[in-house]
C-alpha positions in Angstrom: 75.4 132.9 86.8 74.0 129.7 87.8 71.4 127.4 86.8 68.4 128.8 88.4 68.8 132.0 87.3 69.1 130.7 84.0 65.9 129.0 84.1 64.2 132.1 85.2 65.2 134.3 82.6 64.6 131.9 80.0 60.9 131.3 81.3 60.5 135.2 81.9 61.7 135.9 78.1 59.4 132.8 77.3 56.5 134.4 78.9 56.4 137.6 77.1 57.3 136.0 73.9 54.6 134.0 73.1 52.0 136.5 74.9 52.8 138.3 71.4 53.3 135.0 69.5 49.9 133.4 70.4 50.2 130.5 67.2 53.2 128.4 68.6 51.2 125.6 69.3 53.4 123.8 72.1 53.5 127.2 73.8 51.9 125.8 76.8 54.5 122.9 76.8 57.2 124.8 77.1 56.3 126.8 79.8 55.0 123.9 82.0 58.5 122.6 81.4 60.1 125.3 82.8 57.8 125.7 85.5 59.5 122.5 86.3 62.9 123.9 86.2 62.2 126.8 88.4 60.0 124.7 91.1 63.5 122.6 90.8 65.6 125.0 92.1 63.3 126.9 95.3 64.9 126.8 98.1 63.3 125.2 101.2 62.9 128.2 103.0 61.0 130.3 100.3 58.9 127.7 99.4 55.9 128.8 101.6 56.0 132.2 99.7 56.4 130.8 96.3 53.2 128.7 97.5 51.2 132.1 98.5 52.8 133.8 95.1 51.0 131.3 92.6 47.8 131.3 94.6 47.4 135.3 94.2 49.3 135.5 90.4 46.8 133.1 89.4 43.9 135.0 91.0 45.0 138.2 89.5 45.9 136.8 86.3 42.4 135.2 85.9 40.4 138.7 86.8 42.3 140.0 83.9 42.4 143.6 85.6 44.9 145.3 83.5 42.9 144.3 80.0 41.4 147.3 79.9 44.5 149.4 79.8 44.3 150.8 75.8 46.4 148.6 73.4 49.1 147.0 76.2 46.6 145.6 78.3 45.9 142.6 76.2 49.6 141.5 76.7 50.4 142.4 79.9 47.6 140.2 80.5 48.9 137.1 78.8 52.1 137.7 80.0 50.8 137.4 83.6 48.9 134.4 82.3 51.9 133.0 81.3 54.1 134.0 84.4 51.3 132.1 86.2 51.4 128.9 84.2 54.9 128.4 84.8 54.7 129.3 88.7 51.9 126.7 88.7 53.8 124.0 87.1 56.5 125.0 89.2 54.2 124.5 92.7 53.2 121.1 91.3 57.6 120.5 92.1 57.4 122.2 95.2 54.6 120.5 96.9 56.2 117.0 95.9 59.6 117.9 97.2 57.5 118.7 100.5 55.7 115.7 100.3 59.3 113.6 99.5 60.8 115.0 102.3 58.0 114.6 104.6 57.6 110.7 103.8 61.2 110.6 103.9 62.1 111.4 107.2 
């Protein structure tokens, strides 16, 4: 098991934890940091549809659809909320690798 996959079930565990625990207050630090991680470890020919996967997670996590599902759809909410912070701070990796490697060659 490498790395990256250890990053990603980390921030996947992370993301439906603290949808249910809502007082940890550096919450939101932890998943931007591993949002770092996982932007780390895309590979250059995905990173187009990582790039189109954060634009529509973060549209459908913002419409908050699935909130009216009885009971569960308050978390599955957050947890998409949270699944789209991390791919966020993870894009913010990917488009400066692109950039790096642009200016770079």
């Amino acid at each position: 098991m490498g790395a990256a996959k250890i990053v990603r079930m980390v921030a996947a565990a992370a993301a439906i934890v603290f949808a249910f625990w809502t007082t940890f207050e550096y919450a939101g630090l932890v998943l931007a940091l591993l949002g770092l991680g996982i932007g780390y470890f895309v590979e250059a020919d995905r990173r187009t549809l990582y790039l189109v996967t954060v634009v529509a997670l973060a549209t459908a996590a913002v419409s908050g659809g699935l909130g009216d599902i009885p009971q569960a759809g308050k978390y599955i909410t957050l947890i998409f909320e949270n699944i789209s912070a991390i791919l966020n701070a993870g894009a913010l990796v990917v488009v400066g690798t692109i950039i790096y490697e642009r200016i770079t060659e």
